[in-house]
N, C-alpha and C positions, 0 to 999 in steps of 0.2 A: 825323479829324484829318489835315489835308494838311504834308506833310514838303516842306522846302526841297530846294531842289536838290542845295544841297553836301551834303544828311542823304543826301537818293536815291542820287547819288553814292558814297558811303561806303559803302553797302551793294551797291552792285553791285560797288564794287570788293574788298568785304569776299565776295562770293561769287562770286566767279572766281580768288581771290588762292585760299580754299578747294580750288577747284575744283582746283586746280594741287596743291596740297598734299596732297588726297585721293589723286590720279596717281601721284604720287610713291611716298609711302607704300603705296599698295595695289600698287604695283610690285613694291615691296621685297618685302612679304609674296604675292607669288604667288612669287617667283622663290628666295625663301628663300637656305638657305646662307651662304658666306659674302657673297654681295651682299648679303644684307639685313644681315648684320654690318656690314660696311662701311657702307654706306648708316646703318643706324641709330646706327653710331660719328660718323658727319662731322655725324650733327644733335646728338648728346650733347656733339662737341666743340663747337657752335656754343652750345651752350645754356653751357655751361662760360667759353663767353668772354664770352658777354654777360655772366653771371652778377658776373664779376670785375671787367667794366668798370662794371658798376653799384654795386660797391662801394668802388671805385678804385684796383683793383689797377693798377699798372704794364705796358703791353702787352706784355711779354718772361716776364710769370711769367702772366700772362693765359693767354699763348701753350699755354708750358710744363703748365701745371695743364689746360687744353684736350688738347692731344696724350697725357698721360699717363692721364686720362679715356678717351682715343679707341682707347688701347692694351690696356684692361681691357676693355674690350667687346668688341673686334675677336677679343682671345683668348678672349672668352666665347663666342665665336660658332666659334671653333674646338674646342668640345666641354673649354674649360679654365673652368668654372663656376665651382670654388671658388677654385681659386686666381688667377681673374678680382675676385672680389668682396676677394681678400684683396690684388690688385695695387690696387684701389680704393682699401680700407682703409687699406694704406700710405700713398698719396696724400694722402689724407683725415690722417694721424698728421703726415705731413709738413708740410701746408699750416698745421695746427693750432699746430707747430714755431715756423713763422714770423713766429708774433705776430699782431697786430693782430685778435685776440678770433675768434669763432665765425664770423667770418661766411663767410670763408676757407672753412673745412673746410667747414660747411656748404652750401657752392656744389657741392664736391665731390663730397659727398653726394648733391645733389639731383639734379646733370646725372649721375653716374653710377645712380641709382636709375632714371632716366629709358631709359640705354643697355641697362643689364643685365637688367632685368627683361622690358623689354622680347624682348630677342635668347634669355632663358629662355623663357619665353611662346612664342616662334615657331621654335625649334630642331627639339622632336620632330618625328618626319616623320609621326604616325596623328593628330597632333591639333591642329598647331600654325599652322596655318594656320587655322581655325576660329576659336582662341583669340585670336590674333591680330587677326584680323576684325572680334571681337566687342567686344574693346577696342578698340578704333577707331573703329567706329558707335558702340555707345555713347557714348563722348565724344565724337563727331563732333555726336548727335542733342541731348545733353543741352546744347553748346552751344549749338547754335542754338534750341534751345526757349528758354534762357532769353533770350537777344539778341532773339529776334525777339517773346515775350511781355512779357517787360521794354519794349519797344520799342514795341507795339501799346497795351499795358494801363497801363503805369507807375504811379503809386499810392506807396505808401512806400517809404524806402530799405531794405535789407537790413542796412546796416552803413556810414553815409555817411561816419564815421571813416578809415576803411579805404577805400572803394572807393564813390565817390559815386553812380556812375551805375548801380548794381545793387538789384534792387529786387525784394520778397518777390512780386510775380508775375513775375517772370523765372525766383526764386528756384525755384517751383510749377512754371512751364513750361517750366524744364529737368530737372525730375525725371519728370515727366512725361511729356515726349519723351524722355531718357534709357531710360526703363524700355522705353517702346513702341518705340523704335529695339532693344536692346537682345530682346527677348523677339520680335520682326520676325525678326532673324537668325535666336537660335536656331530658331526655328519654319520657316525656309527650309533653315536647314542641319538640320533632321529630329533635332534635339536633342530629349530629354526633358523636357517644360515640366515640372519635379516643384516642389515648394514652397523646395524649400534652393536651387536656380540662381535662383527668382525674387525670392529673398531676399537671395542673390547680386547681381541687376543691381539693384535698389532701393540696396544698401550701395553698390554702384560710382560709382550715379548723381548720389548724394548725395556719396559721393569728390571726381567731378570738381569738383565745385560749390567743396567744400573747397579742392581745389588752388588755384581759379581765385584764391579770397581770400586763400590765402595769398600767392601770386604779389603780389597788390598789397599787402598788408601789407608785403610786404620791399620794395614799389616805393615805396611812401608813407616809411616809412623811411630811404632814402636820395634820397628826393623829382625822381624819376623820372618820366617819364609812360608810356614805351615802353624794353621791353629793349632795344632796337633798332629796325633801319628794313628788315629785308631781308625780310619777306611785307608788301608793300602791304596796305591795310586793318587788318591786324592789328599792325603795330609789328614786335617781334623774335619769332625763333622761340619762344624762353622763351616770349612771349605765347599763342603760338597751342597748345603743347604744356604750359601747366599743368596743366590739369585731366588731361591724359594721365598726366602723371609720375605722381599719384597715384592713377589708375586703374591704372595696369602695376604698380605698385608693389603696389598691397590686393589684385588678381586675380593676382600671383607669388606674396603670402603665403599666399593661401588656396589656391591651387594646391599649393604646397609642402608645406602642413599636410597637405590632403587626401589628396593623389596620392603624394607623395614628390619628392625631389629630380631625378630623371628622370621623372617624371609629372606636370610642372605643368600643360600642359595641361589633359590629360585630368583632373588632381585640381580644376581651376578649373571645367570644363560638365559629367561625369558624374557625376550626382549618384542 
């Protein structure tokens, strides 16, 4: 099948726009501390304001519900966990205050699920950077298996209600590459492949896939095409970092469960 120019196009700019985004991000998580707090707050506030603007929040409470997001993270990253997730919470009671239904609080929720979990994930100093890592490929792998399978193969839709252009062999070869990206690392960082981590990246990779749909469901909903416009190829951050939010989010819980609340790492890979 020969792809038009402008399709060409859009994927080279869709994988350089990546390429940048990977830099970034693997930045943050080498240098850890509070840079990657910080760093990981200015994308959870960005995710917080596209959020608002797609719902049509007013720029000034946009603003506000962004920076007070960017403020629970930042202190999550200075070793302030719980009472990070409970400066959230407030946020989130607050927004909910304000009226105009769920969708408010739940932007709240989503862009700080996005920051916190995240800056939990990558804080310890014996683990957190692996964990870190691993969420990352992972949804890094599982998107591109589906985009680029979706893409080659095409076939039926996944759910054309919701999300037209996604389709049950993208659906296949983003789980697919999620797992093999995903089971890649641990196998390089000299993790224990045991049955329960690989049971582990299969749920994650299946995760992101979730995120990515729920992402458009609330886009279709408020009849959107793009969160925004600031990663060329990709639309808005939101876009590029759904399937993330709800990877950071299922490997903090099962961290959490496992390991304990100072052990999410290590309770997310040693298994």
């Amino acid at each position: 099948m020969t792809e038009s120019p402008a399709v060409g196009n859009e994927v080279v700019t869709r994988i350089l726009s990546g390429i940048v985004f990977a830099a970034v991000a693997l930045s943050g998580a080498l240098l850890g501390g509070v840079f990657a707090g910080f760093l990981i707050a200015f994308g959870a506030a960005i995710v917080s304001s596209e959020w608002g603007r797609m719902i049509g929040d007013p720029p000034r409470l946009a603003l506000a519900v962004a920076l007070a997001v960017a403020a629970a993270v930042v202190f999550a990253s200075t070793s302030g966990g719980v009472w990070a997730f409970g400066l959230a919470a407030a946020v989130a009671i607050g927004a909910a205050l304000l009226g105009d239904g769920i969708w408010r609080p739940a932007g709240v929720s989503y862009a700080a699920a996005f920051g916190l979990c995240l800056v939990e994930l990558r804080m310890p100093d014996d683990m957190g950077l692996a964990a870190f890592t691993y969420v990352l490929v992972l949804t890094w792998a599982t998107d591109s298996g589906a985009f680029f399978f979706g893409r080659f193969f095409g076939g039926p839709k996944l759910w054309p209600r919701v999300s037209p252009k996604k389709t049950w062999s993208g659906a296949v070869g983003g789980l697919v590459a999620g797992v093999a990206g995903g089971v890649v690392f641990l196998w390089l960082a000299e993790i224990p492949l045991t049955p329960a981590i690989m049971a582990v990246t299969i749920l994650l990779a299946a995760g992101c896939q979730a995120g990515d749909l729920f992402e458009s469901l609330v886009k279709r909903r408020f009849r959107v095409k793009d969160s925004g416009t600031i990663i060329p190829g990709h639309g808005g951050l939101m876009d590029r970092v759904d399937g993330l939010t709800v990877v950071a989010a299922v490997a903090a819980v099962i961290g959490l469960v496992h390991g304990g609340p100072t052990q999410l790492a290590r309770g997310l890979l040693i298994w």
